[in-house]
C-alpha positions in Angstrom: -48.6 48.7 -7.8 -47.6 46.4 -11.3 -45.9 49.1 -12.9 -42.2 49.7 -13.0 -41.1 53.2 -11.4 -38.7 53.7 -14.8 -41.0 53.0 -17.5 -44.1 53.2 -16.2 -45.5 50.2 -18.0 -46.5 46.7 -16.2 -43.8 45.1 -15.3 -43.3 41.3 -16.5 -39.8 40.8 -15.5 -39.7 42.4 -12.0 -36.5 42.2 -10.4 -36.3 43.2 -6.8 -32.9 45.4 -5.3 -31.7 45.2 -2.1 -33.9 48.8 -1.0 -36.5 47.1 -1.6 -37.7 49.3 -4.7 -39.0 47.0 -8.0 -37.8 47.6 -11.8 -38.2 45.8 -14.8 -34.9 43.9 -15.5 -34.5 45.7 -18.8 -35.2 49.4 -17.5 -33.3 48.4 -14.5 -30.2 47.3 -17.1 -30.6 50.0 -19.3 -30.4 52.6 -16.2 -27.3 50.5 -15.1 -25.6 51.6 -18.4 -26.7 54.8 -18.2 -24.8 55.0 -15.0 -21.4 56.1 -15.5 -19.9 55.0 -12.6 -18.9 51.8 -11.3 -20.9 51.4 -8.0 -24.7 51.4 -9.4 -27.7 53.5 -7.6 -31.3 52.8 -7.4 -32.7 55.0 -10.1 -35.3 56.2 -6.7 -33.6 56.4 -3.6 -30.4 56.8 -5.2 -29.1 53.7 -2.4 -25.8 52.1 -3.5 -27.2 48.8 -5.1 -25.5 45.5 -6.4 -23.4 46.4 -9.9 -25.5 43.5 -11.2 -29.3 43.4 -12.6 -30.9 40.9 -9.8 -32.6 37.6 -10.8 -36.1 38.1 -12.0 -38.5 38.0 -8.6 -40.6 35.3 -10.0 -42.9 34.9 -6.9 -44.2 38.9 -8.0 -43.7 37.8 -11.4 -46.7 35.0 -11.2 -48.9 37.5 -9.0 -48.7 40.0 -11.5 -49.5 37.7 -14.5 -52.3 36.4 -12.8 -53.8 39.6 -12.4 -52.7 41.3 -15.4 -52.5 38.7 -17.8 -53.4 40.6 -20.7 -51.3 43.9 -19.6 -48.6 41.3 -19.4 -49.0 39.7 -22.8 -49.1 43.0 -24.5 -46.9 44.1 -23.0 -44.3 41.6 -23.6 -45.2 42.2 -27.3 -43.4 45.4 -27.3 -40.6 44.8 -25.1 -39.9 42.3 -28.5 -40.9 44.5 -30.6 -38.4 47.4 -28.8 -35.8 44.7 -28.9 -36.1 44.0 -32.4 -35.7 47.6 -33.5 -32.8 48.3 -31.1 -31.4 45.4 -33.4 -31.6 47.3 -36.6 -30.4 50.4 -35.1 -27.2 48.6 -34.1 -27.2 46.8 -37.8 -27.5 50.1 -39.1 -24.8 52.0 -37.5 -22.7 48.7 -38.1 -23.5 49.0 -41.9 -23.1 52.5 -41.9 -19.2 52.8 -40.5 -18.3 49.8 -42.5 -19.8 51.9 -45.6 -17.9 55.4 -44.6 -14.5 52.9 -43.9 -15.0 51.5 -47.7 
């Protein structure tokens, strides 16, 4: 399967833990946060994993673009677009204490 187990969507930067199970690096990092505690779990099996997001697996990487290319490209669209409003949020909330402080 080409879709990540967290988001459902394709996943275009697959990154591989040491269970064996496959996330999207930024689904896998935003889980990671999520995660209170220090020692980090697979969000499947729930197996004790590396604190750290692994590197991107690019051997599943180039499979999957090859036979999703188009999945991939639009997808990759939104993960910019997602990234772009998570910006204004913060900018927001920035603007919005520095406002309430004045």
């Amino acid at each position: 399967d080409c879709a990540c187990s967290i988001c459902h969507c394709v996943l275009t930067e697959p990154v591989t833990l040491t269970c064996g199970h496959t996330f999207d690096a930024q689904c896998l990092q935003k889980c990671f946060e999520a995660q209170k505690t220090q020692a980090k779990k697979c969000a499947l099996c729930r197996a004790d994993v590396s604190n750290t997001v692994p590197p991107v697996n690019v051997m599943m990487r180039s499979v999957i673009e090859r036979l999703r290319p188009e999945d991939v490209k639009k997808r990759r669209k939104e993960v910019e677009v997602e990234k772009e409003v998570e910006k204004v949020i913060l900018l927001c909330s920035v603007l919005s204490v520095t406002i309430m402080m004045t």
